[in-house]
C-alpha positions in Angstrom: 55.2 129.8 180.7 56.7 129.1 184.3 56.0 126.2 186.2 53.9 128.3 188.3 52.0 130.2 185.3 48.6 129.7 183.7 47.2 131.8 181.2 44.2 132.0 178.7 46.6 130.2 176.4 47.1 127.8 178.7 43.1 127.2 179.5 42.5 127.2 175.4 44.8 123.6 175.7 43.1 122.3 178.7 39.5 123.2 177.8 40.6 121.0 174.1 41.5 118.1 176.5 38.7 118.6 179.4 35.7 119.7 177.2 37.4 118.6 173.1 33.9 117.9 171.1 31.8 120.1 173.2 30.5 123.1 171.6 32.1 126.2 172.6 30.3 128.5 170.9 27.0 129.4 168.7 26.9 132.1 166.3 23.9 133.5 166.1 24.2 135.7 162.6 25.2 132.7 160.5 24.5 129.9 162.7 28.5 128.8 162.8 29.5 126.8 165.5 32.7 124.8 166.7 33.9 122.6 169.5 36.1 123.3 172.1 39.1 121.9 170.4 38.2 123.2 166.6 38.5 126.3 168.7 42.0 125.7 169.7 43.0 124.4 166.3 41.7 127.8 164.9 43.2 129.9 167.4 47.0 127.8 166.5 46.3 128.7 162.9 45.7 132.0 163.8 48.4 132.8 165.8 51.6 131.2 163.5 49.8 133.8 160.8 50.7 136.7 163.4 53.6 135.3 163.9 54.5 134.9 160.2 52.9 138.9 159.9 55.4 140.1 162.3 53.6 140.1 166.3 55.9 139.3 168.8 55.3 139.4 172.1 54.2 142.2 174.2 52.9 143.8 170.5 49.1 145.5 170.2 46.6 144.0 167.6 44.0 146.4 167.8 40.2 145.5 166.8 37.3 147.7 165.9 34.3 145.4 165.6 31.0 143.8 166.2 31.4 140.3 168.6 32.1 137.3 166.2 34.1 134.3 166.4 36.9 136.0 164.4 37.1 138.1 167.6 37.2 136.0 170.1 39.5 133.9 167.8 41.9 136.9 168.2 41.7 136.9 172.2 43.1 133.2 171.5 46.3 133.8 169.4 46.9 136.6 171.4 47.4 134.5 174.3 49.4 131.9 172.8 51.7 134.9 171.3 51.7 137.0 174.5 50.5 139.5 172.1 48.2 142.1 173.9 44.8 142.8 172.4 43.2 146.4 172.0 39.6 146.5 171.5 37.7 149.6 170.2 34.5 150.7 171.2 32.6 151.1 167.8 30.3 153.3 168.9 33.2 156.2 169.1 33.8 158.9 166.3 36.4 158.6 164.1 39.0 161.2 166.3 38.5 159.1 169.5 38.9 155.8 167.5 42.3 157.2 166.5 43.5 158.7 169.7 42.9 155.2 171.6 44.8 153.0 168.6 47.0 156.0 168.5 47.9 155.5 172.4 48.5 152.1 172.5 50.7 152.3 169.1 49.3 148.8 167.3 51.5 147.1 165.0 48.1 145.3 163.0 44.5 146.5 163.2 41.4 144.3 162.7 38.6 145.8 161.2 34.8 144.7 160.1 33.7 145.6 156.7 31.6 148.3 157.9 34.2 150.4 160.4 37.3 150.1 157.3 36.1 153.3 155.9 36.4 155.1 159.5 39.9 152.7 159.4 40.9 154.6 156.5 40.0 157.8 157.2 42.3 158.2 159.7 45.2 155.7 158.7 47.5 159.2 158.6 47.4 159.1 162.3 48.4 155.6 163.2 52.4 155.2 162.3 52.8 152.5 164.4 50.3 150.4 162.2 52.0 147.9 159.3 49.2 145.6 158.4 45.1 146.0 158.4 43.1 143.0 158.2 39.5 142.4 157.8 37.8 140.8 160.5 35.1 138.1 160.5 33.9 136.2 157.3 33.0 139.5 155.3 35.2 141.2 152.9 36.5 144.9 152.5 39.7 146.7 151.3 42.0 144.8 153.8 43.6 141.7 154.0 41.5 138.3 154.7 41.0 137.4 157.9 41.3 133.9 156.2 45.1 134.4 155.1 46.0 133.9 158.3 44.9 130.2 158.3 46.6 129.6 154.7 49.2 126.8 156.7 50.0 124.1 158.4 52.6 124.9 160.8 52.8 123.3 164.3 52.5 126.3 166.5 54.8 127.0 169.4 53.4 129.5 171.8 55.3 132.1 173.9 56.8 132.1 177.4 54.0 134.0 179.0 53.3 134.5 182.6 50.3 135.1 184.5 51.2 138.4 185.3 51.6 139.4 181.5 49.4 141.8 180.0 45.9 140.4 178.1 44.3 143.8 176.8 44.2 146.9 177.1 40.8 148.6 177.9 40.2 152.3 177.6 38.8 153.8 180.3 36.3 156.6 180.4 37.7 160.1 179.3 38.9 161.5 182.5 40.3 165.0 182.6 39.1 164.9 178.6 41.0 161.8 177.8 40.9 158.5 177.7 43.0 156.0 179.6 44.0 152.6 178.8 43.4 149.9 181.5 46.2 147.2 181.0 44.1 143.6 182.2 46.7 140.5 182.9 46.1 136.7 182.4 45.9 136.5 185.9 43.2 139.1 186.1 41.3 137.5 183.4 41.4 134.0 185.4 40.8 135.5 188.5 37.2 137.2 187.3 36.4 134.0 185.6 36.4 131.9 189.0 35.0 134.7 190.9 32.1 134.2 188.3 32.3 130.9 188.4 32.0 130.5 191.8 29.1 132.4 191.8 26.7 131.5 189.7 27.7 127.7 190.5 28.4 127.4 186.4 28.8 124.2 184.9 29.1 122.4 181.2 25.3 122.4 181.0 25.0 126.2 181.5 24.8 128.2 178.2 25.7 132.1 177.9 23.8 134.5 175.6 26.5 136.8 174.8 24.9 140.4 174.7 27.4 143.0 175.7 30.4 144.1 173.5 33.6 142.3 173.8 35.2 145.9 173.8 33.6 145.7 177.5 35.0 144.5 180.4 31.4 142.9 181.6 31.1 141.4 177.9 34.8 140.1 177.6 34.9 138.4 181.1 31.5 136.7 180.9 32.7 135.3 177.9 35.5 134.1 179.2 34.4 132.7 182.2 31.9 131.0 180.4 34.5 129.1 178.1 36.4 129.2 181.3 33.6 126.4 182.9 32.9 124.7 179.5 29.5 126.3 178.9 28.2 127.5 175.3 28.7 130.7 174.7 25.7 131.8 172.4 26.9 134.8 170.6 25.1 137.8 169.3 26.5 140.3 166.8 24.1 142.9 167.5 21.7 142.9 169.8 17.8 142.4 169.1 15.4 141.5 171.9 13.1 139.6 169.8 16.0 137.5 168.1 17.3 137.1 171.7 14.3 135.4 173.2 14.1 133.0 170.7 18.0 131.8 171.4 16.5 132.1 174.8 14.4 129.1 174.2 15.7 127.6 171.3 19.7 127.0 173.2 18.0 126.6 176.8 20.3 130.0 177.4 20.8 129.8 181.6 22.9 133.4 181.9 23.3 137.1 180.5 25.0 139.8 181.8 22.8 143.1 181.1 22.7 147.1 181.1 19.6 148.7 181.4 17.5 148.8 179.3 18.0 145.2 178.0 16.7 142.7 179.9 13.4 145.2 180.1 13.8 144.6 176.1 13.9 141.2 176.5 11.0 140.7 178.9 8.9 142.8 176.7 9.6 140.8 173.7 8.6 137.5 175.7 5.5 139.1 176.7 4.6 140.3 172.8 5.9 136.8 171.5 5.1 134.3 174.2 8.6 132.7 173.7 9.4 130.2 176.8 12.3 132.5 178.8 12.6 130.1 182.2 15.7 128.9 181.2 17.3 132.3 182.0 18.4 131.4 185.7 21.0 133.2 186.3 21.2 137.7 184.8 23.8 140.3 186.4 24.5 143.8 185.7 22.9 146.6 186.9 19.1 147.6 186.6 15.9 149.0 188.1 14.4 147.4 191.2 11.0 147.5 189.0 12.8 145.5 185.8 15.1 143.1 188.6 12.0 142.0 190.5 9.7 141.5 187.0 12.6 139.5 185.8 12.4 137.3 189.0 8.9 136.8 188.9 8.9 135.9 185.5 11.9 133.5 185.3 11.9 132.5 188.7 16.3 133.0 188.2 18.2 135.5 190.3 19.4 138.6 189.6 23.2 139.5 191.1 24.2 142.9 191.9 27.8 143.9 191.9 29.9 146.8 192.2 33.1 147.1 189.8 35.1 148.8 187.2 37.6 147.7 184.5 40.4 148.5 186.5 39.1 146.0 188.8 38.2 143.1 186.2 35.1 143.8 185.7 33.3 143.3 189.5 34.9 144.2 193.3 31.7 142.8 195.4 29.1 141.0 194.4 25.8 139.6 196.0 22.1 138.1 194.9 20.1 141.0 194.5 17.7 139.4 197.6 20.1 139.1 199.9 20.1 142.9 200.3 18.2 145.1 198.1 19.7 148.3 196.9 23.5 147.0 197.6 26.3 146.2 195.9 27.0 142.9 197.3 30.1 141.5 200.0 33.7 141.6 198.9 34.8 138.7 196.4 36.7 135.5 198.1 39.8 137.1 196.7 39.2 140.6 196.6 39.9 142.9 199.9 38.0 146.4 199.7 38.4 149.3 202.4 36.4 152.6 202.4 39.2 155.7 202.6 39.3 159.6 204.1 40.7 162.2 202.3 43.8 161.5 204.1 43.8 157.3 203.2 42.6 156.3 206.6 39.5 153.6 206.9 36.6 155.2 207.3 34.4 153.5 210.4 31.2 151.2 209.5 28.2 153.1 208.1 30.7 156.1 206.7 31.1 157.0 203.3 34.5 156.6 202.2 36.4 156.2 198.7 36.5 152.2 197.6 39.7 151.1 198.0 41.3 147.8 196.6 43.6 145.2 196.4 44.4 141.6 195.5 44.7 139.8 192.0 41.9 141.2 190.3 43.3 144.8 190.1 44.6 145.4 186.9 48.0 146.5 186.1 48.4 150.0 185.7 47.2 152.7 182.7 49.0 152.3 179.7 52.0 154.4 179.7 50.9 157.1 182.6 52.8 156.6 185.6 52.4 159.8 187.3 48.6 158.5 187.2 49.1 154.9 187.8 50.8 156.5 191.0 48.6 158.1 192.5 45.5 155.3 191.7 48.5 152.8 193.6 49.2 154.4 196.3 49.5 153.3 199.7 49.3 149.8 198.3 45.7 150.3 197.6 43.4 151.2 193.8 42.0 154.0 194.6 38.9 154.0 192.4 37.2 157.4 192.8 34.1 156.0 193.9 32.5 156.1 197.3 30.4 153.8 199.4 29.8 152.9 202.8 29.4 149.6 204.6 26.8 148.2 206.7 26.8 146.2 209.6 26.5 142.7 207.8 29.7 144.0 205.5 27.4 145.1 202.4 28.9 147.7 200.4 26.1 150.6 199.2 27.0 152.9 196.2 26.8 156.5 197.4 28.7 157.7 194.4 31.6 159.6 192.8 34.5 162.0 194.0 34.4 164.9 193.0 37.7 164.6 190.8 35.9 161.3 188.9 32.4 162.4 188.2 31.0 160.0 186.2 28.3 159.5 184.1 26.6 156.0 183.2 24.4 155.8 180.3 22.8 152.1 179.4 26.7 151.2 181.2 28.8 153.1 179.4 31.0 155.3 181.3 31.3 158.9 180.2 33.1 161.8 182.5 31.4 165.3 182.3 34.9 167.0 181.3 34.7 165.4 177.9 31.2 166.2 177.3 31.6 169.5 178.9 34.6 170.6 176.3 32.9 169.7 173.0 29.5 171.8 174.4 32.1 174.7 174.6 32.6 174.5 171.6 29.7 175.4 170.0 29.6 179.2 169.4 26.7 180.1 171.1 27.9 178.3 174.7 29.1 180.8 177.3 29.4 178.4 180.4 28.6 174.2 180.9 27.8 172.4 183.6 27.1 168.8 182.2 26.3 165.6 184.8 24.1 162.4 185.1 20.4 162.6 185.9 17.9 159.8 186.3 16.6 158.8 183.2 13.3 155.8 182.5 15.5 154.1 179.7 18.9 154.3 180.6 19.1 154.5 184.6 21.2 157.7 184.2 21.0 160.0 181.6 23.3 162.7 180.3 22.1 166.3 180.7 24.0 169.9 179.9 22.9 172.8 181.8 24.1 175.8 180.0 24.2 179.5 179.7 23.9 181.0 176.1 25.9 184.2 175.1 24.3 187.6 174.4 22.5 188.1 172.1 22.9 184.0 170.4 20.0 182.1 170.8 20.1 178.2 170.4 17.3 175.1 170.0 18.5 172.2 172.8 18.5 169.7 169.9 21.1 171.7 167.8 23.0 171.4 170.8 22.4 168.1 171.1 23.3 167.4 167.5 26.4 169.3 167.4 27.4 167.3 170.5 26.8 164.0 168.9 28.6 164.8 165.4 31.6 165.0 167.6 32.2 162.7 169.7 30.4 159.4 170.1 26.6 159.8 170.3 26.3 157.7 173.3 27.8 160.8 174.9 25.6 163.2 173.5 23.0 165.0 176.1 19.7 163.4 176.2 18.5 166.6 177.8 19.8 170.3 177.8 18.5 173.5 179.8 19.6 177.1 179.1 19.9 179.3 182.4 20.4 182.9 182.7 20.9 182.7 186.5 24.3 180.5 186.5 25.7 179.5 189.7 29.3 180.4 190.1 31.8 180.1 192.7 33.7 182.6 194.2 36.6 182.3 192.1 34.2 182.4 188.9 34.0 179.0 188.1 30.5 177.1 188.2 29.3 176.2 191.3 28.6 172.3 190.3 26.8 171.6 193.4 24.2 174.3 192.8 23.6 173.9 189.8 23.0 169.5 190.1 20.7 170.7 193.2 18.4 172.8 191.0 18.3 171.4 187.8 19.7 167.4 188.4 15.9 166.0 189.5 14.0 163.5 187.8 13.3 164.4 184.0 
């Protein structure tokens, strides 16, 4: 660590001095809590047994889990190792778990008791793997997560710079495969004050932690929580009823949401009468109907934000009042530009492709430079996403290019190509045409529009089934038509645009 560096390590040591027998963190499944310097402690423990189980520096400790304090233990000793951490989303099938471990080549793998049977099911496939550990307090076939802590060594962290990598989050499957986003300590730090600075945090806010720490938005709002000193209250699963009693019971002040949460959470306040006012401060994206309930309710504001991980997390940001419908003004240390086809800025009211730069653009996939190439270039992330600017400098959404459809189901990103492969598949499937549609629940919904072979005949659930047993459900349709009329191009391929015109309405 350079005179000029700061990473999370470094914040773990000043937050012990700054914050020391403040609690840093609630757990709401077996009510454990610590202080901002037992965290540290921990986290020292932790990282010596790395050490002593062979990371090094720059090495992958992958984690498949549910949010604990045994995972954000590991973000910790991470830091202090220069170790890079890749989490897995838990919600994948066991093939997709393995290509993502598989692609970042871990050298340990942390895994609840209730994912180690998907952990061993595909252990063939991960050669790079020496050690598996079980993560949080429960048991299972692998080591103790406890073993780690069986010393008293003084720990001496790393030389690790700012501009190291953190973790490593997997993208959406674009082009039918994932991509892993490499996230720096300066990247981390620079979301945290751009949150921060925001929603005016201080030692007397508390965070309800919600959204998987295998997510960008979950990750970040933790850590700019512990970031300002604030409790981070932290849910292992989420339950709306068991949420608005933390709600009330912890004086909870933020939470970062995906439809259709927080209109979970206001229901169960309505069925239970639990006090909710505390809840100042929610972000994330949501219906104008749920946003302005919300509001009403709490009396809090809701902020609106555009973003993606490859920008940590957010890119502009605003109240939802100040304009409506938007996605908020550039960050204080953020610079965005809408793009032509041709990487010229597009005039005021235009729709062009977001453009970025500045220290909260991450560093580059993981291990794909003809990709990280073209996203760079010019000087500029390209993100694949459009939007145009009004006169006041608000940035409205106005969607994907063409070459980065995506679709986003309760905020999970999934990309048409993936989906679109696995319906092809199926026996039955002669041609797939597979995008977003609105949907009550989930803002955007997934459907397949599909033409069946001669003489097959198919139910839209078996579709839907067969979808869902093989990759992860959350990328399963929610809705599937069969068409004999298929739109095509004239070089035979579907005609995309057609066929979202006539079948892409409300459903």
């Amino acid at each position: 660590m350079g005179l000029y560096d700061f990473t999370f390590y470094d914040l773990i040591n000043r937050n012990a001095t700054n914050y020391k027998e403040r609690d840093a963190w609630f757990e709401v499944d077996d009510e454990r809590a610590l202080t901002f310097s037992q965290y540290k402690q921990k986290v020292d423990l932790i990282a010596s047994g790395l050490r002593k189980a062979g990371i090094e520096k720059g090495d992958r400790i992958g984690v498949l889990g549910k949010n604990s304090l045994e995972y954000f233990f590991l973000y910790g000793a991470a830091a202090g190792l220069g170790a890079v951490v890749l989490p897995i989303n838990w919600r994948l099938s066991p093939d997709e778990v393995a290509f993502n471990l598989n692609d970042c080549e871990p050298k340990v793998v942390f895994a609840d008791q209730e994912f180690q049977e998907t952990v061993e099911g595909i252990k063939d496939k991960l050669p790079s793997v020496k050690k598996y550990f079980n993560l949080g307090p429960g048991g299972g076939n692998f080591s103790d997560f406890g073993s780690l802590m069986d010393h008293q060594e003084y720990f001496e962290p790393e030389t690790v710079s700012t501009d190291d990598g953190f973790v490593i989050i997997h993208t959406a499957a674009v082009a039918g495969r994932p991509r892993g986003a490499l996230l720096s300590h300066g990247n981390v730090l620079c979301a945290d004050m751009h949150f921060g600075y925001f929603f005016n945090l201080t030692p007397e806010d508390t965070h309800l932690n919600i959204l998987p720490l295998f997510h960008v938005g979950g990750l970040f709002m933790v850590t700019s929580s512990f970031h300002a000193g604030v409790l981070n209250v932290n849910m292992g699963k989420f339950d709306a009823e068991k949420a608005v009693e933390m709600i009330e019971e912890k004086k909870v002040s933020m939470m970062f949401t995906f439809a259709p949460i927080l209109s979970s959470v206001l229901e169960a306040h309505e069925k239970t009468g639990r006090d909710i006012s505390s809840l100042k401060i929610s972000a994330g994206l949501d219906t104008p109907e749920t946003i302005e309930k919300y509001q009403q309710i709490t009396g809090g504001t809701f902020y609106s934000m555009y973003g993606q991980t490859e920008t940590s997390c957010v890119a502009t940001f605003c109240a939802y009042d100040e304009r409506p419908g938007s996605a908020g003004k550039m960050l204080p240390l953020s610079e965005v530009r809408l793009l032509d086809d041709y990487d010229d800025p597009v005039p005021v009211g235009k729709v062009g492709e977001i453009a970025m730069k500045g220290p909260m653009v991450f560093k580059g996939y993981w291990n794909l430079p003809d990709d990280n190439a073209y996203t760079f270039r010019e000087g500029w992330h390209h993100t694949g996403d459009l939007g145009r600017f009004d006169e006041d400098g608000f940035l409205w959404y106005a969607g994907r290019k063409a070459e980065k459809e995506l679709i986003k189901p309760g905020g999970e990103n999934v990309y048409p190509a993936e989906v679109e492969k696995v319906v092809l598949q199926h026996p039955a499937v002669e041609r797939t045409v597979v995008f977003g549609v609105p949907d009550p629940k989930w803002k955007e919904g997934i459907k397949a529009v599909c033409r069946i072979k001669e003489g097959e005949t198919l139910e839209p659930q078996a579709l839907i089934d067969f979808v869902g047993d093989r990759i992860a459900r959350f990328k399963k349709p929610q809705y599937v038509e069969f068409i004999t009329d298929f739109p095509l191009l004239e070089d035979g391929e579907p005609d995309r645009v057609k066929i979202k015109e006539l079948y892409g309405g409300e459903q």
